[in-house]
MDAnalysis code that builds the backbone (N, CA, C; Angstrom):
import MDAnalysis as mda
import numpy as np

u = mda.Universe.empty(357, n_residues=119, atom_resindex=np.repeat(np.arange(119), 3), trajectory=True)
u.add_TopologyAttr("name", ["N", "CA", "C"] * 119)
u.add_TopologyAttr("resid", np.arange(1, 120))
u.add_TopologyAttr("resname", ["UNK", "UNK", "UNK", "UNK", "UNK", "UNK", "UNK", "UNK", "UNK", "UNK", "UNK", "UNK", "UNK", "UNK", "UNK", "UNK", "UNK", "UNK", "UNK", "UNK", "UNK", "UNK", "UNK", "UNK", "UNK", "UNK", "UNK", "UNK", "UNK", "UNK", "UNK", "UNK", "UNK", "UNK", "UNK", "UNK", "UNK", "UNK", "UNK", "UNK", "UNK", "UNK", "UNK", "UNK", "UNK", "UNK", "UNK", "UNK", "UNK", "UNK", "UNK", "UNK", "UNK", "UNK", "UNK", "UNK", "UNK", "UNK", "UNK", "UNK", "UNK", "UNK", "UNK", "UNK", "UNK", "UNK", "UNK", "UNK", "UNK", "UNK", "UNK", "UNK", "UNK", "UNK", "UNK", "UNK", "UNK", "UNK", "UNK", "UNK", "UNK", "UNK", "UNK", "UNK", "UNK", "UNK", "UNK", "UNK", "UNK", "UNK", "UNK", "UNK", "UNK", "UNK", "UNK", "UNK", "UNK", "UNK", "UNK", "UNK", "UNK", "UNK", "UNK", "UNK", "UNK", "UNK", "UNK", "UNK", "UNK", "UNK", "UNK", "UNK", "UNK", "UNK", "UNK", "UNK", "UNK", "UNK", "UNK"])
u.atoms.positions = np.array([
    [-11.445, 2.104, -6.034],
    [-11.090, 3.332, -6.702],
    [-9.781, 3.105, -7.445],
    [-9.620, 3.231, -8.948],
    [-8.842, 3.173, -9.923],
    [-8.180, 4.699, -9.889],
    [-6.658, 4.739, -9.834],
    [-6.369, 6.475, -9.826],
    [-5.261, 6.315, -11.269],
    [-5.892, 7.065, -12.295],
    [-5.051, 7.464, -13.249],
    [-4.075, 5.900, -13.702],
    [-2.778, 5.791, -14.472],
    [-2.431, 4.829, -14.786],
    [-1.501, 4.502, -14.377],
    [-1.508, 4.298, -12.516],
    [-0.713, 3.944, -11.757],
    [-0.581, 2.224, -11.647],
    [0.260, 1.605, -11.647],
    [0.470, 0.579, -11.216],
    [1.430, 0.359, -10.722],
    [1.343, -1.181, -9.765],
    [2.663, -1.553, -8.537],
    [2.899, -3.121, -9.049],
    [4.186, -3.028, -9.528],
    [4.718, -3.799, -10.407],
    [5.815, -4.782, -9.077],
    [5.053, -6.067, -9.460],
    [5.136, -6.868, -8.548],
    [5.787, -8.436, -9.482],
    [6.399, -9.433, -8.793],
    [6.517, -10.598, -8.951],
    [5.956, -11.650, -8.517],
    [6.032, -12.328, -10.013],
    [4.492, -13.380, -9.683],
    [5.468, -14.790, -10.739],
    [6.148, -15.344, -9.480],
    [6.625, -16.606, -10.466],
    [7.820, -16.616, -11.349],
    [8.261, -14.970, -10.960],
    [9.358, -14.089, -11.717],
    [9.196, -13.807, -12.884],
    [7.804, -13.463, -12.809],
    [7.356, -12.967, -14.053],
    [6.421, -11.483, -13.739],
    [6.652, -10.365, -13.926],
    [6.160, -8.897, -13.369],
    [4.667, -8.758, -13.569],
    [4.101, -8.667, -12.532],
    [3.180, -8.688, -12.717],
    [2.328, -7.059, -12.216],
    [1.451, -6.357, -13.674],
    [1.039, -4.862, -13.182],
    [-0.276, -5.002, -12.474],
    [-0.629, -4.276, -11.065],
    [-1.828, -3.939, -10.178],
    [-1.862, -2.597, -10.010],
    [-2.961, -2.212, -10.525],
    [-3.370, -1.133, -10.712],
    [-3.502, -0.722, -8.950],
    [-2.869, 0.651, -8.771],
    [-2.747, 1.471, -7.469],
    [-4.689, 1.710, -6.709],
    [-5.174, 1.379, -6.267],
    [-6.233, 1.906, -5.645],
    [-5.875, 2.017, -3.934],
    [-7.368, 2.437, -3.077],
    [-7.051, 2.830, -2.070],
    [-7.097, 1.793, -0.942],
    [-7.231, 0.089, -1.577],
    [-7.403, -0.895, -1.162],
    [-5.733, -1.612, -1.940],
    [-5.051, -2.711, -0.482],
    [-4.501, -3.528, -0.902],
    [-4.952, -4.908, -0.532],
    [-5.323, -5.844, -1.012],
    [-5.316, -7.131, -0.800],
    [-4.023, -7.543, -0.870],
    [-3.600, -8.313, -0.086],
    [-2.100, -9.085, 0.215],
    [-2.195, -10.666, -0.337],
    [-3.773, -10.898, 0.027],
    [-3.697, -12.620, -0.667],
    [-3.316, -12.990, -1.666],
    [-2.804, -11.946, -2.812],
    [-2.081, -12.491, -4.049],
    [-0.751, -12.371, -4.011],
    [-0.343, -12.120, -3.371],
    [0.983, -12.066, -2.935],
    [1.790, -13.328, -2.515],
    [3.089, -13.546, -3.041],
    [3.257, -14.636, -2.177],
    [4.163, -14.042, -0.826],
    [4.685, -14.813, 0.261],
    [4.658, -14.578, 1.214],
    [6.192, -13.972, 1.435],
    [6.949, -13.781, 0.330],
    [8.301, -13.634, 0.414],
    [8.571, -12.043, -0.300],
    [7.127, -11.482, -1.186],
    [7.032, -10.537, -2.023],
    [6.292, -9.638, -0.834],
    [5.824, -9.831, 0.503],
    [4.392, -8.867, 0.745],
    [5.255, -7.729, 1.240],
    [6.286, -8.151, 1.832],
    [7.436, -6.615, 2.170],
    [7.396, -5.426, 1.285],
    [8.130, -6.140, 0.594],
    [8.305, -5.196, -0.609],
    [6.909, -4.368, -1.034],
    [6.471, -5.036, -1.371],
    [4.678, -4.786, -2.165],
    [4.269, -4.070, -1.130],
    [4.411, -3.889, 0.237],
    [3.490, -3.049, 0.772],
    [4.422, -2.145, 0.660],
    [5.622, -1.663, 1.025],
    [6.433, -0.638, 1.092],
    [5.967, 0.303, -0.126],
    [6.179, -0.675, -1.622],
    [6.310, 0.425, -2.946],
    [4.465, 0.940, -2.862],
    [3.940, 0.127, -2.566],
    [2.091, 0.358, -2.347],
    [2.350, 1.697, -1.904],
    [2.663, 1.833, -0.751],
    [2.407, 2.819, 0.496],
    [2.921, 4.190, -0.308],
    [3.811, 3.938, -0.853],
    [5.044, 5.098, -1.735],
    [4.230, 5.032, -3.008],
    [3.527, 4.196, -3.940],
    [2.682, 5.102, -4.759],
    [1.413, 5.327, -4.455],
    [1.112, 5.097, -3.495],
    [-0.418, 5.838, -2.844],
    [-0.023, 7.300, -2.408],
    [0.902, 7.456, -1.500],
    [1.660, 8.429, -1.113],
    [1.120, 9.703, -2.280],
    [2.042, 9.393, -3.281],
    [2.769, 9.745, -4.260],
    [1.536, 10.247, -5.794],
    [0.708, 9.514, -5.315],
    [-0.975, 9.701, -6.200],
    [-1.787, 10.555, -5.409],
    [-1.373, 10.823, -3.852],
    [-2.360, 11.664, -3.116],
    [-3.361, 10.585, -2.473],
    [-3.565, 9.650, -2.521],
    [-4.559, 9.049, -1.456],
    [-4.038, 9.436, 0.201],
    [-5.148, 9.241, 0.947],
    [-5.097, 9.669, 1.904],
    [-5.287, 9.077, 3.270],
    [-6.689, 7.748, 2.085],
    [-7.200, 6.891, 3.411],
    [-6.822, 5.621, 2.612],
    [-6.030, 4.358, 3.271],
    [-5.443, 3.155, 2.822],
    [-6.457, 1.740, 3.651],
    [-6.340, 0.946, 2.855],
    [-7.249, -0.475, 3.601],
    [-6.363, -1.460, 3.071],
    [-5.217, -2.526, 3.870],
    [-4.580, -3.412, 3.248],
    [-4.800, -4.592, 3.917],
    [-5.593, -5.304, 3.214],
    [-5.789, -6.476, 3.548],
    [-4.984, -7.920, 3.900],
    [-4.965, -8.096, 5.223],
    [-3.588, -9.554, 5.417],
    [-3.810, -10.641, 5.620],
    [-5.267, -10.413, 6.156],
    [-5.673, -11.986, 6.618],
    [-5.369, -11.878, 8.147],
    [-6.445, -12.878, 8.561],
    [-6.644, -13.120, 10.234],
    [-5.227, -13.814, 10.564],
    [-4.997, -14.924, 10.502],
    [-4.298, -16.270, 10.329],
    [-3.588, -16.217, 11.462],
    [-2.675, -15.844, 12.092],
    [-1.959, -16.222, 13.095],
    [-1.240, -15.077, 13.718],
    [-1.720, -13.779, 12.440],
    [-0.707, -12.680, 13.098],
    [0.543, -12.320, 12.059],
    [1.247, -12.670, 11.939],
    [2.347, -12.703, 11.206],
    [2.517, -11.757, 9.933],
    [1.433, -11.770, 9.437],
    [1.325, -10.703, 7.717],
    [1.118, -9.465, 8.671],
    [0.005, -9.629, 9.542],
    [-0.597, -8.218, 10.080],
    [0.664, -7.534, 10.727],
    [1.633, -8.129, 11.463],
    [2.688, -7.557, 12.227],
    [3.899, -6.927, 11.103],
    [4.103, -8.152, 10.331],
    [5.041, -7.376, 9.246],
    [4.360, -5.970, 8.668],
    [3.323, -5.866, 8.613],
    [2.296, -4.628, 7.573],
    [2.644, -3.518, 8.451],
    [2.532, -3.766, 9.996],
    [2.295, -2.552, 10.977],
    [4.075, -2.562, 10.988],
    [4.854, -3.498, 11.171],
    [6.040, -3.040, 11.536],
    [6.570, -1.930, 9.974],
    [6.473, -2.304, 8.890],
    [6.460, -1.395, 7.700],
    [5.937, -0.314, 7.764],
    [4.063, -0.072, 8.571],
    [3.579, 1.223, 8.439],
    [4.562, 2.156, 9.567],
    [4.989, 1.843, 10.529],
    [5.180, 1.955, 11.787],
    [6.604, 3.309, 10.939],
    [7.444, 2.257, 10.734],
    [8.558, 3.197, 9.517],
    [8.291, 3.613, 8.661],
    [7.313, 3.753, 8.040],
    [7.036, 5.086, 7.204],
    [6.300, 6.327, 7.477],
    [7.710, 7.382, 6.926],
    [7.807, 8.966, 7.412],
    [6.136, 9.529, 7.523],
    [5.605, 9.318, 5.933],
    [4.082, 9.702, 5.813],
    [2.995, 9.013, 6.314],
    [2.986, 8.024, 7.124],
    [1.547, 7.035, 7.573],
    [1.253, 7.569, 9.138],
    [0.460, 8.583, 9.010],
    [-0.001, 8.956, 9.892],
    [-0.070, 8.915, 10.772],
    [-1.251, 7.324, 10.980],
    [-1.551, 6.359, 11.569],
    [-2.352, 5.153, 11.144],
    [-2.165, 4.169, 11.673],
    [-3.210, 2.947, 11.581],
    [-3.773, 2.261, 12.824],
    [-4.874, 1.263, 11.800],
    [-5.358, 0.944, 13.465],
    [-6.223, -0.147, 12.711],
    [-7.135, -1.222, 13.631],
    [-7.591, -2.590, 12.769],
    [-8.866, -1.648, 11.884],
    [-9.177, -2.465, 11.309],
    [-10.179, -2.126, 10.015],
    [-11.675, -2.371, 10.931],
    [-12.869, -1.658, 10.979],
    [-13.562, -2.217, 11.644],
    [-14.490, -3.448, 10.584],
    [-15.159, -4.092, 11.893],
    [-15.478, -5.616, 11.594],
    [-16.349, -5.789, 10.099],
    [-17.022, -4.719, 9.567],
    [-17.707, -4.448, 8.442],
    [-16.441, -4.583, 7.331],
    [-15.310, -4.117, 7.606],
    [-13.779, -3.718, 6.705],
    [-13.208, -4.877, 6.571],
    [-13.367, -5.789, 7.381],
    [-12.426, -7.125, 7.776],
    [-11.712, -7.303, 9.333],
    [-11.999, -6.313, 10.219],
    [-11.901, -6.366, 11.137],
    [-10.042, -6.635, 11.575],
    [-9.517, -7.021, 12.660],
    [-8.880, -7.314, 12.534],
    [-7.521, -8.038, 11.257],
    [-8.371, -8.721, 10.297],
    [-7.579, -9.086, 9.756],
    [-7.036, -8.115, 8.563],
    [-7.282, -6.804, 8.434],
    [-6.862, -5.440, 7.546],
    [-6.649, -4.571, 8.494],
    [-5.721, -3.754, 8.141],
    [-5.562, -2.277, 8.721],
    [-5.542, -1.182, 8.181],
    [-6.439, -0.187, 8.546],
    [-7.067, 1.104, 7.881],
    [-5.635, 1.943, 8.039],
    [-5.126, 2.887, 6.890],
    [-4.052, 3.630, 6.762],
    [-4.378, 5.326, 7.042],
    [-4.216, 6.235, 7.411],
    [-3.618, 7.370, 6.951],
    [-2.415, 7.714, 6.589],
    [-2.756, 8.591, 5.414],
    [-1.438, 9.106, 5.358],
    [-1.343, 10.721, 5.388],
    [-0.299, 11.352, 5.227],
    [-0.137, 12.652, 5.526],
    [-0.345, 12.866, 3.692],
    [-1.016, 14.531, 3.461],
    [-1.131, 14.870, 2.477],
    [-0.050, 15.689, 1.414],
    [0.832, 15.641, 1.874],
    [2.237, 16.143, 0.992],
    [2.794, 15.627, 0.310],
    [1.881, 15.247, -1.268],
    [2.263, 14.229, -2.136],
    [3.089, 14.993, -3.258],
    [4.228, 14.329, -3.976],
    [4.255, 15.311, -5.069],
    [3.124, 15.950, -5.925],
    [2.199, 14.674, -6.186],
    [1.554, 15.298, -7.417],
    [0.953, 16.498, -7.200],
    [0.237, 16.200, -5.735],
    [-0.479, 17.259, -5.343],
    [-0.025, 18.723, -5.298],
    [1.461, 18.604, -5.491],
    [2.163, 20.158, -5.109],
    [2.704, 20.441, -6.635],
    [2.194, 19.948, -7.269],
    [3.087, 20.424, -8.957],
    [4.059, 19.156, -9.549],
    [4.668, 18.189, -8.483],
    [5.982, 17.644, -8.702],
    [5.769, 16.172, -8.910],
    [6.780, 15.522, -9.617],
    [6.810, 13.991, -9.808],
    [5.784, 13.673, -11.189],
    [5.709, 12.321, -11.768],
    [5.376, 12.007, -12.508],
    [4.166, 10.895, -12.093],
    [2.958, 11.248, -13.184],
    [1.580, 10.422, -13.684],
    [2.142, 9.006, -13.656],
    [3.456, 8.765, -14.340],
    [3.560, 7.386, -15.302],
    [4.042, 6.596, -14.215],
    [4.827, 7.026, -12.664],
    [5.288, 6.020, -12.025],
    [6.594, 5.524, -12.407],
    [7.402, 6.609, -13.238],
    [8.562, 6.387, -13.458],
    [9.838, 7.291, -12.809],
    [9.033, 7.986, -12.203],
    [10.117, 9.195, -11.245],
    [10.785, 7.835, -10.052],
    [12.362, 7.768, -10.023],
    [12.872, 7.567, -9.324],
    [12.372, 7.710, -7.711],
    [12.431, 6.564, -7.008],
    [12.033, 6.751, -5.147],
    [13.303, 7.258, -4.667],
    [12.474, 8.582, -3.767],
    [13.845, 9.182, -2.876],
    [14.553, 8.552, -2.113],
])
């Protein structure tokens, strides 16, 4: 799912690279020093577009992506909850998001373009 002309403007080689906001993140394009960040601003324009239900993909591997993802969801005010993806989703190696529904857009406030300043 493509929402409007959101994108999460990321570094790739130090060169910016735009991914369009949907209700899926894959992490495998990421390199391993960027996935912090990238999930944080993810989470804040999903938030922020009104999605509700999140799928971010980390990979099985040893643990390590999946723990950083949950220690990030864990601190953020709006994520409901999470929990592993079931085995059809990727199972373990993704974790399914909620988030709470008190987005700007949804209430009148903030901007389409993704240029409104993060609180």
């Amino acid at each position: 799912m493509h929402i409007g002309r959101a994108f999460l403007l990321v570094m790739n080689e130090d060169e910016p690279v735009r991914i369009p906001i949907s209700d899926v993140l894959d992490l495998h394009t990421f390199a391993p020093r960027d996935v912090k960040a990238a999930v944080e601003e993810y989470l804040y324009e999903a938030h922020r577009l009104g999605l509700s239900a999140l799928r971010i993909i980390h990979g099985r591997g040893i643990g390590v992506q999946r723990e950083m993802v949950r220690s990030v969801l864990a601190k953020t005010p709006f994520v409901v909850r999470f929990r592993d993806a079931p085995a059809e989703a990727g199972g373990w190696g993704a974790t399914l998001v909620d988030l709470s529904d008190s987005s700007p857009l949804l209430h009148g406030r903030g901007s389409e373009s993704g240029s409104e300043p993060r609180p």
